[in-house]
DRENDO-1510 file (C-alpha; in Angstrom, 1 decimal, always signed):
<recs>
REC; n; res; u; v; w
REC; 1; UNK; +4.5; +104.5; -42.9 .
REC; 2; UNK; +3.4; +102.7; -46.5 .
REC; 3; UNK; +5.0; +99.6; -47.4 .
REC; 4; UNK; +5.2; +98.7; -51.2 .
REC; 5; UNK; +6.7; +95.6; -53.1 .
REC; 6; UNK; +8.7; +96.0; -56.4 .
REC; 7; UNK; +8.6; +92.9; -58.5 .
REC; 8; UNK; +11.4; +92.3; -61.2 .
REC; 9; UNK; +10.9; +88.8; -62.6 .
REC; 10; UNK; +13.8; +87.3; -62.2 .
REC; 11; UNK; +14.5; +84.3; -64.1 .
REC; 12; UNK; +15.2; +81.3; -62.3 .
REC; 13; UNK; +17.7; +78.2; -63.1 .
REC; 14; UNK; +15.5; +75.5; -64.5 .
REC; 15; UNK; +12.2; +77.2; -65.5 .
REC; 16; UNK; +10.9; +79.1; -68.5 .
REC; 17; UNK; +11.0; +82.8; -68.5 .
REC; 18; UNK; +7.4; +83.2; -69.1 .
REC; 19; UNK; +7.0; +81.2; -65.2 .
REC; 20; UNK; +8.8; +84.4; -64.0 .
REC; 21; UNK; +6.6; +86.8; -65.5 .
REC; 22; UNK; +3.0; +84.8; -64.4 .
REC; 23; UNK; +4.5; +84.9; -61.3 .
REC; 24; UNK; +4.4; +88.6; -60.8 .
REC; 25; UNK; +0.9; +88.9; -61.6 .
REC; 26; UNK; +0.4; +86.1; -58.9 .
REC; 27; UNK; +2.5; +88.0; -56.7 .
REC; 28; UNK; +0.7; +91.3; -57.2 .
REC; 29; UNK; -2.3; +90.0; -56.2 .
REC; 30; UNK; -1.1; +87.7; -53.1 .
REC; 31; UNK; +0.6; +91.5; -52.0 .
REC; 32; UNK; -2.9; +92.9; -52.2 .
REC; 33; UNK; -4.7; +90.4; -50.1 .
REC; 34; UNK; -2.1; +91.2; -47.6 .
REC; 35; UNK; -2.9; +94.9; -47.3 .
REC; 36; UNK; +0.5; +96.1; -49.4 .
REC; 37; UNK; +0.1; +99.9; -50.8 .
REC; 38; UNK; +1.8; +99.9; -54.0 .
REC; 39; UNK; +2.8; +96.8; -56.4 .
REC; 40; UNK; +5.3; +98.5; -58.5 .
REC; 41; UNK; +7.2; +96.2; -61.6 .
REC; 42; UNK; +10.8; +97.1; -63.7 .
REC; 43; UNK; +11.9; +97.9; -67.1 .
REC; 44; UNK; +15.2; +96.1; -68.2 .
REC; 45; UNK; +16.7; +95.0; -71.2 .
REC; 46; UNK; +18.8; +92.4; -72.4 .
REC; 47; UNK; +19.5; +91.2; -68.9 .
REC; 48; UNK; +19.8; +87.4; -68.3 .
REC; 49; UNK; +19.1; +87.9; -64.7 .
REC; 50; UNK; +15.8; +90.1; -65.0 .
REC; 51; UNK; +12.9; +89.6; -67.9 .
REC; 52; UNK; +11.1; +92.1; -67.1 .
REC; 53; UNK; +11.1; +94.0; -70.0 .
REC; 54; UNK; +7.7; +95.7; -70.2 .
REC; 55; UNK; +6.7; +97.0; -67.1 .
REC; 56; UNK; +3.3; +98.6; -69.5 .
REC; 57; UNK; +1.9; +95.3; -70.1 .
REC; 58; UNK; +2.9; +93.4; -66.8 .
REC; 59; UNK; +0.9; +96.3; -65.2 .
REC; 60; UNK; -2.1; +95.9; -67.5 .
REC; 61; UNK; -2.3; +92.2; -66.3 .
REC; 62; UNK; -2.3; +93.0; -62.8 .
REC; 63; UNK; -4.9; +95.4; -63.1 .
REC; 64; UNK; -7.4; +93.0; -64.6 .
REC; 65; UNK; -6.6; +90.8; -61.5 .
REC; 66; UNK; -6.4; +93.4; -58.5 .
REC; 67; UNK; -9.1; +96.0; -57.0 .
REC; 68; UNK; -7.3; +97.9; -54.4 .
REC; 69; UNK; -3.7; +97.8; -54.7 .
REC; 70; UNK; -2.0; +100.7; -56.4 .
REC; 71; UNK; +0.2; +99.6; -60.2 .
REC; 72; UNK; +3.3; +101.3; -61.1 .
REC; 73; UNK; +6.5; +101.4; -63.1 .
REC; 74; UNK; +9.5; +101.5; -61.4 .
REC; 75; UNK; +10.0; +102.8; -63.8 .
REC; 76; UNK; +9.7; +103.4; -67.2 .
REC; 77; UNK; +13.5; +104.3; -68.8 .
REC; 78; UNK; +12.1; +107.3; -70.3 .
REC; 79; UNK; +15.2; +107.8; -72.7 .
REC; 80; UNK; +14.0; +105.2; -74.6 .
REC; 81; UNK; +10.5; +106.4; -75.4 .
REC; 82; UNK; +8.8; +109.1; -76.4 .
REC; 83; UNK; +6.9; +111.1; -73.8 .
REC; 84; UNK; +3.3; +111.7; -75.7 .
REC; 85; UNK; +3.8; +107.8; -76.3 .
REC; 86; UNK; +4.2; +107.0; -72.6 .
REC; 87; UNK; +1.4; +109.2; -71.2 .
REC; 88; UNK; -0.7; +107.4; -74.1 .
REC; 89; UNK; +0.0; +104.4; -72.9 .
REC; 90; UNK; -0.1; +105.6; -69.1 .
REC; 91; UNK; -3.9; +107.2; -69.4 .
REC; 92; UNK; -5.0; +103.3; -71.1 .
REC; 93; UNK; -3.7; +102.0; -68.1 .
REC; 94; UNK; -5.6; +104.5; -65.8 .
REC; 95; UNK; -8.8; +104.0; -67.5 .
REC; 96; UNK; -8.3; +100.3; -66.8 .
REC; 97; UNK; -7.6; +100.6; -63.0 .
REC; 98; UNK; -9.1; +104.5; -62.1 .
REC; 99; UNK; -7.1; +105.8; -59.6 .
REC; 100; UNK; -5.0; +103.4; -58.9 .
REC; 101; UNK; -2.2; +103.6; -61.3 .
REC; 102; UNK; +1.6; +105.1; -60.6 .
REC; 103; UNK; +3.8; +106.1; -63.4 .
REC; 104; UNK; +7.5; +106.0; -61.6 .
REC; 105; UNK; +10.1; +107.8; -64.8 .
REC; 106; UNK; +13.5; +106.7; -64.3 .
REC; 107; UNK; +16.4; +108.5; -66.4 .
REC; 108; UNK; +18.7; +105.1; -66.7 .
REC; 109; UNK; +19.1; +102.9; -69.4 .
REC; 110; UNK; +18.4; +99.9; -67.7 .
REC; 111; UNK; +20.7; +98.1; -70.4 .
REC; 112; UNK; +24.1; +98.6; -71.5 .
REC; 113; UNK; +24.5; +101.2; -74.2 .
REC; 114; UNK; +24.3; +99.2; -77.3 .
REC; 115; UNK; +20.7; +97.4; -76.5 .
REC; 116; UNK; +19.9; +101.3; -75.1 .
REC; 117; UNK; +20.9; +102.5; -79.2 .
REC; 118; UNK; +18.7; +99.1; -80.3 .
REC; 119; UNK; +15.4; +100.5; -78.3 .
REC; 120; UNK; +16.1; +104.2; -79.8 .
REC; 121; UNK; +18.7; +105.1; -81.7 .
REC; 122; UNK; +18.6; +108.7; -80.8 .
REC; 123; UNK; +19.1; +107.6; -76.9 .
REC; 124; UNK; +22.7; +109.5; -76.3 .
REC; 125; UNK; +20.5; +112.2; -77.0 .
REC; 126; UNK; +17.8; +111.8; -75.3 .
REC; 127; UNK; +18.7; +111.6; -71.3 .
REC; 128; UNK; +19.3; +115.7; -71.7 .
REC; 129; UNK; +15.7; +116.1; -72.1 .
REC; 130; UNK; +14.4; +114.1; -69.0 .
REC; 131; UNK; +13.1; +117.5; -67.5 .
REC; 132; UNK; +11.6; +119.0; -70.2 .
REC; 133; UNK; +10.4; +115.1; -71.2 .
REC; 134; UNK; +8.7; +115.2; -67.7 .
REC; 135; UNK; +7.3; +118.3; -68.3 .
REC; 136; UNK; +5.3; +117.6; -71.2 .
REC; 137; UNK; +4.6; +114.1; -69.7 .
REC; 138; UNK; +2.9; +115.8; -66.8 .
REC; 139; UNK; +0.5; +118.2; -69.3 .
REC; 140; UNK; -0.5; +115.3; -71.4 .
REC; 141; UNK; -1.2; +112.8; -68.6 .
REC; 142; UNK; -3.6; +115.8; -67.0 .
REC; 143; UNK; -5.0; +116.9; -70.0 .
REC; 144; UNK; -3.0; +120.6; -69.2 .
REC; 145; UNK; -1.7; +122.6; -72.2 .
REC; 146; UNK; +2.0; +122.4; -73.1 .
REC; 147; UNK; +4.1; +125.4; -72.9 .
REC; 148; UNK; +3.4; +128.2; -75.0 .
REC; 149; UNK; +4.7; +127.6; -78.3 .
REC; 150; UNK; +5.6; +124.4; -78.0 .
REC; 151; UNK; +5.0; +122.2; -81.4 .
REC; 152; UNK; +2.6; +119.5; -80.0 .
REC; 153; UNK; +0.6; +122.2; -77.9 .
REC; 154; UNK; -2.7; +120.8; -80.1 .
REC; 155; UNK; -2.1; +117.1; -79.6 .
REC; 156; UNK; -4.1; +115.3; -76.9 .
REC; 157; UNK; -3.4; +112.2; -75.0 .
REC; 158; UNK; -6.2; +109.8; -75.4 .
REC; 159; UNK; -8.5; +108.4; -73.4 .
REC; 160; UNK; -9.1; +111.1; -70.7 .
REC; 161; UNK; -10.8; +110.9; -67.6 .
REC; 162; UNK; -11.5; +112.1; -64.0 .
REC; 163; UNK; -8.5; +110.6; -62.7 .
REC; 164; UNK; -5.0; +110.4; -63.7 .
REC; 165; UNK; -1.8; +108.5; -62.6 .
REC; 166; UNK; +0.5; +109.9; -60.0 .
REC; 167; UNK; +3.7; +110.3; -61.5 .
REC; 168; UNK; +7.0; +109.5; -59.1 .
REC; 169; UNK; +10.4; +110.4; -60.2 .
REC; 170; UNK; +13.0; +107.4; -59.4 .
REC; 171; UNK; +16.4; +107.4; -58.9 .
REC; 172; UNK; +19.8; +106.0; -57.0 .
REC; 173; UNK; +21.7; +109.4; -57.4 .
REC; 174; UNK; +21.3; +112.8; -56.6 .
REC; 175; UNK; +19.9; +114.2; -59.9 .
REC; 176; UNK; +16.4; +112.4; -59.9 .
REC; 177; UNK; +16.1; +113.9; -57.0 .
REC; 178; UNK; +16.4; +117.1; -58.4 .
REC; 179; UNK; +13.8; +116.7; -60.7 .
REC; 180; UNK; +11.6; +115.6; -58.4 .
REC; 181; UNK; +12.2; +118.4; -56.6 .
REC; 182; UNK; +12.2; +121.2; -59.8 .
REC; 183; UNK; +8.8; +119.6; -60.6 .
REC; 184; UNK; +7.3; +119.0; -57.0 .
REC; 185; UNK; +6.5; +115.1; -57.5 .
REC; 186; UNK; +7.2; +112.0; -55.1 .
REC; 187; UNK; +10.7; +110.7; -55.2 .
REC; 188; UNK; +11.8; +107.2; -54.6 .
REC; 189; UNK; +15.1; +105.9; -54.3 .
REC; 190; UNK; +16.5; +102.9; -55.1 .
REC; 191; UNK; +18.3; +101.9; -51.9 .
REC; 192; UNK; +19.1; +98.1; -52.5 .
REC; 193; UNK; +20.9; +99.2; -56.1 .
REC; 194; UNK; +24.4; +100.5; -54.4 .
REC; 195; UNK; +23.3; +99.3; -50.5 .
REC; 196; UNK; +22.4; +102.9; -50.1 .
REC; 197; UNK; +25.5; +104.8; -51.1 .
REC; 198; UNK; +24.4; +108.1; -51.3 .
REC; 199; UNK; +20.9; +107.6; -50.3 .
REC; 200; UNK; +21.0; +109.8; -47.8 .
REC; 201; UNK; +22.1; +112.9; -49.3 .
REC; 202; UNK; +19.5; +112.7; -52.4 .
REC; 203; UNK; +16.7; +112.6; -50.0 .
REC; 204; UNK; +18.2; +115.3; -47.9 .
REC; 205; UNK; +18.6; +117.3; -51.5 .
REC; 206; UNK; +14.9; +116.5; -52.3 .
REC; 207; UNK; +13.7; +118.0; -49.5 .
REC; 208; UNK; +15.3; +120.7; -49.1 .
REC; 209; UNK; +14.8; +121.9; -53.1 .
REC; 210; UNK; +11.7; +120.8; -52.8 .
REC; 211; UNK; +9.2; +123.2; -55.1 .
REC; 212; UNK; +5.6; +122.8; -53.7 .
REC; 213; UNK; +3.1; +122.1; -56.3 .
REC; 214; UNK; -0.9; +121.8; -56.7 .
REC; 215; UNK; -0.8; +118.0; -56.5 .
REC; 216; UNK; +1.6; +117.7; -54.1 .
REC; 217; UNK; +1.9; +120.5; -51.8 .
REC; 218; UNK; +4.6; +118.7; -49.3 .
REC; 219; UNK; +7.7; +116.4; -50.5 .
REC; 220; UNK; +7.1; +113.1; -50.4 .
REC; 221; UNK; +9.8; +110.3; -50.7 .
REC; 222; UNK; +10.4; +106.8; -50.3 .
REC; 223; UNK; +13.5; +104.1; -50.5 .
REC; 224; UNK; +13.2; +100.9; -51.8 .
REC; 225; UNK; +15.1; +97.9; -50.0 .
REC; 226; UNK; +15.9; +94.1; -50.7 .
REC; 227; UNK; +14.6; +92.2; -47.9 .
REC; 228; UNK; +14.1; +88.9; -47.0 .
REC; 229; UNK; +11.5; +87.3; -44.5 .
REC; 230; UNK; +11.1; +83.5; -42.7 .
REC; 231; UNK; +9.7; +81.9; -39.9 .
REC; 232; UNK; +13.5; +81.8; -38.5 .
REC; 233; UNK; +16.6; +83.3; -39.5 .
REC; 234; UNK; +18.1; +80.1; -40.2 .
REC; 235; UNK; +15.6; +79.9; -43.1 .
REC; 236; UNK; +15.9; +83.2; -43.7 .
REC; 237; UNK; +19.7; +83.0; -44.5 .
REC; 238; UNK; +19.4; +79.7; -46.4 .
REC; 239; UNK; +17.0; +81.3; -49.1 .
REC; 240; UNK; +19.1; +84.0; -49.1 .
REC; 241; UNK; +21.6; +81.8; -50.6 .
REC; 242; UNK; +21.3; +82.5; -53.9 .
REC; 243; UNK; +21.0; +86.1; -53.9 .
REC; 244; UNK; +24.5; +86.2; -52.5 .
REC; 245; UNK; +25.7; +84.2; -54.5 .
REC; 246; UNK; +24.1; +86.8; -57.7 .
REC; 247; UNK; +25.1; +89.9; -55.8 .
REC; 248; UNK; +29.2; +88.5; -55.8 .
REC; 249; UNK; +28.9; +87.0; -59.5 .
REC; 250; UNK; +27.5; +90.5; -60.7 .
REC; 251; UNK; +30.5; +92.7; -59.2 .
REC; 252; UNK; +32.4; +90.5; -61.3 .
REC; 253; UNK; +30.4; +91.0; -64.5 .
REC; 254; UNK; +28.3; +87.5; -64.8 .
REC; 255; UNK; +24.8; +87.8; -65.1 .
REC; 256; UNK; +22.9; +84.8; -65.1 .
REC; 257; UNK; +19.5; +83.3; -63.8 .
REC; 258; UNK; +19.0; +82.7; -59.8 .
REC; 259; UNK; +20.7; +79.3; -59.0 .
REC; 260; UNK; +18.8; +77.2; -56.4 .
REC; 261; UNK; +20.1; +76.9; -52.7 .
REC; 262; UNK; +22.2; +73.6; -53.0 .
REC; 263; UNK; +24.0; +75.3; -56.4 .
REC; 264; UNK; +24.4; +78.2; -55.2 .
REC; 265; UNK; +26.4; +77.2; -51.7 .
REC; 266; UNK; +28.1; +75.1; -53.8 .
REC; 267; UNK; +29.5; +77.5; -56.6 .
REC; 268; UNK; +30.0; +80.3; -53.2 .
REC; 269; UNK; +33.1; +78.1; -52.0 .
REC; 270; UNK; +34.8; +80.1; -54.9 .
REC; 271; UNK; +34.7; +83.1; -52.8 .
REC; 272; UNK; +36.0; +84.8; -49.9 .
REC; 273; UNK; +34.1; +83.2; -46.7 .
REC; 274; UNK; +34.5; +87.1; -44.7 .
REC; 275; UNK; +33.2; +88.4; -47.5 .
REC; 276; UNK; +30.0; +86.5; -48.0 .
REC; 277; UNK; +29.9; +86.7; -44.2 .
REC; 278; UNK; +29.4; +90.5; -44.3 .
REC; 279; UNK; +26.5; +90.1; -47.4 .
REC; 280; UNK; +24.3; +88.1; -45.2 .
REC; 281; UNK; +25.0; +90.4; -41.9 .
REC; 282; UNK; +24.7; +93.4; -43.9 .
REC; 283; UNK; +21.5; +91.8; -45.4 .
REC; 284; UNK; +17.8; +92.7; -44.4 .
REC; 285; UNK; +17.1; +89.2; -43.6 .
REC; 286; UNK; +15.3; +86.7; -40.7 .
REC; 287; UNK; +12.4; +86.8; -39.2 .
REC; 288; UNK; +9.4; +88.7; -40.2 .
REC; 289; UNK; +9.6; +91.3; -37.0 .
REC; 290; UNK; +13.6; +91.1; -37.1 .
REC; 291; UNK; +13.4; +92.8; -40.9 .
REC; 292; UNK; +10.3; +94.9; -40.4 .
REC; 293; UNK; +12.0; +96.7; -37.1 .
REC; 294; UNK; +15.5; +96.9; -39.8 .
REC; 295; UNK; +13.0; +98.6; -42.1 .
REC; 296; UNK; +11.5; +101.0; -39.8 .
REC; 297; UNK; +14.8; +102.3; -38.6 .
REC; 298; UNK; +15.8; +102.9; -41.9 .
REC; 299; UNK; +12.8; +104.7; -42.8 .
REC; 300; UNK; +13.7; +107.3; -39.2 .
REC; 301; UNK; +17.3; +107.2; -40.1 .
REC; 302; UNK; +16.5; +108.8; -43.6 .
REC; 303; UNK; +13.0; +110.5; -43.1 .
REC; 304; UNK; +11.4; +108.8; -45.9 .
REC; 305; UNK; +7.3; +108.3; -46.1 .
REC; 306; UNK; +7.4; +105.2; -47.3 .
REC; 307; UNK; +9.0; +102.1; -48.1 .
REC; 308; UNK; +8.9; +99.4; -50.1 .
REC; 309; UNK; +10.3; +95.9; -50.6 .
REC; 310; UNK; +11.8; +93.4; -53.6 .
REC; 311; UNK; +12.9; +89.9; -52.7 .
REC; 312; UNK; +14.4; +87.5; -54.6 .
REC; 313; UNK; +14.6; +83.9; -53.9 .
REC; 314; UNK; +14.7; +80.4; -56.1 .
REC; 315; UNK; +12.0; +79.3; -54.1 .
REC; 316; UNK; +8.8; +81.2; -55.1 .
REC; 317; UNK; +6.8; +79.7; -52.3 .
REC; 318; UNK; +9.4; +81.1; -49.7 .
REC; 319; UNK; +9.0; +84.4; -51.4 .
REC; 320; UNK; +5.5; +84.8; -51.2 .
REC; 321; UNK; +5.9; +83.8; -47.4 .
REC; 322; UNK; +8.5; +86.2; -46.9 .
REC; 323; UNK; +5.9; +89.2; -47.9 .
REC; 324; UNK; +3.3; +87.4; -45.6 .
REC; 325; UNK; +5.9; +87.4; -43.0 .
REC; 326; UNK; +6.5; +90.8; -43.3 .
REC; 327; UNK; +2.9; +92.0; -43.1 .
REC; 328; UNK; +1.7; +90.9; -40.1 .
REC; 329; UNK; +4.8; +92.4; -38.9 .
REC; 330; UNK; +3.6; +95.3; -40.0 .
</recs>
């Protein structure tokens, strides 16, 4: 098994956006120190609760600070984009960290519909023509001709080189995994987004539509998890405490940045006790072997090849622990 972190910069009550950002590139490099595979970061939009809105540039940052840990998107909203754009940008970020760079494509807004229509105004349109956009995304990032008679089939993506980045299709329903399938790539999916609803089945679809191809002759998926690591799992549950409190304020449509611990109890007396009781049993959280043994079985259960990890917490110093936790565990 591979273990992985995804990184979202989430803003926190009290401190500047721009803290939330550094600290993913601190982050990415504590990871790799620790022996992590992949340091994958997020694209949203408009989103009080996430600032992460460049996954490109984040990842450029960590790769002037890392050596051996793998950079990806997870993902890129490829709606928004054009797809000779993104492998442009995609091949500057390989030349700047050879070999080590993942380009995960999601199909999602990652906003609501208005700030999608603000990024490209031809979005509606555009999430018909994820396939074919992954298909020309995969000739330009490999330097392969297009289709015959397609209109760009002369334009190159610049610069080229001997490697190229590995390009995942991500997902929390069962048509990513289709793609991924139709196009014989790596599939992740997002697990913690719905607490696995579905999960399941779209990796059990992947596989079994899987189409071999020349890079990747075998299907090869992962999920990705919130957990939450401490020395005990009394201090695992206290900095737990404000991603509760998020999860129960964002069913009811309030988005906001991640209150600390004492706030956060406080403002959870609004809600039902049973049900805040079942968030933190239901929870991957406590102790660094009690998550990593919660993570393994869910990798068996499913059948997945890797997995990988995003933690939230107000506390960046308990965070950082918690992935410290979880690697000697590992």
């Amino acid at each position: 098994m591979r273990l992985s972190v995804l990184d979202q910069s989430v803003a926190i009550a009290g401190r500047p956006h721009e803290q939330s950002i550094r600290n993913t590139v601190a982050l990415a490099k504590h990871c790799e120190t620790l022996g992590y595979e992949r340091f994958w970061v997020s694209e949203h939009h408009n989103h009080p609760t996430i600032v992460g809105t460049a996954p490109e540039i984040v990842m450029a940052a960590i790769a002037a600070t890392t050596e051996r840990i793998r950079i990806g998107s997870a993902g890129i909203m490829l709606p928004h984009y054009s797809p000779f754009k993104v492998a442009e940008v995609f091949r500057v970020l390989d030349a700047l960290a050879p070999g080590r760079i993942d380009m995960g494509l999601g199909r999602a807004p990652g906003s609501d519909g208005r700030t999608a229509y603000a990024l490209n105004p031809a979005a509606n349109e555009r999430p018909e023509h994820f396939p074919s956009d992954i298909r020309d995304l995969m000739a330009w990032v490999h330097n392969e001709p297009l289709v015959n008679g397609h209109p760009f089939a002369a334009v190159k993506a610049y610069p080229t080189g001997s490697t190229a980045p590995e390009i995942w299709i991500l997902g929390s329903s069962d048509y990513g995994a289709q793609v991924a399938a139709l196009f014989g790539l790596p599939y992740c999916y997002a697990w913690f987004f719905s607490d696995g609803a579905g999960g399941e089945r779209a990796i059990d679809l992947y596989k079994r539509t899987y189409r071999p191809s020349e890079r990747h002759p075998k299907p090869h998926s992962a999920l990705c998890v919130s957990a939450l690591a401490a020395p005990t799992m009394e201090e695992a549950q206290h900095h737990l405490t404000p991603r509760i409190l998020n999860r129960l304020n964002r069913d009811r449509g309030l988005l906001g940045p991640l209150q600390s611990v004492e706030d956060a109890a406080k403002a959870l007396k609004q809600y039902d006790p049973a049900r805040i009781e079942k968030l933190r049993q239901d929870a991957f959280a406590g102790t660094g072997p009690e998550v990593m043994a919660r993570i393994v079985e869910l990798k068996d259960k499913v059948g997945v090849d890797e997995m990988a990890v995003v933690t939230w917490t107000y506390d960046e110093e308990a965070r950082r622990r918690s992935y410290t936790e979880l690697a000697k565990a590992f």
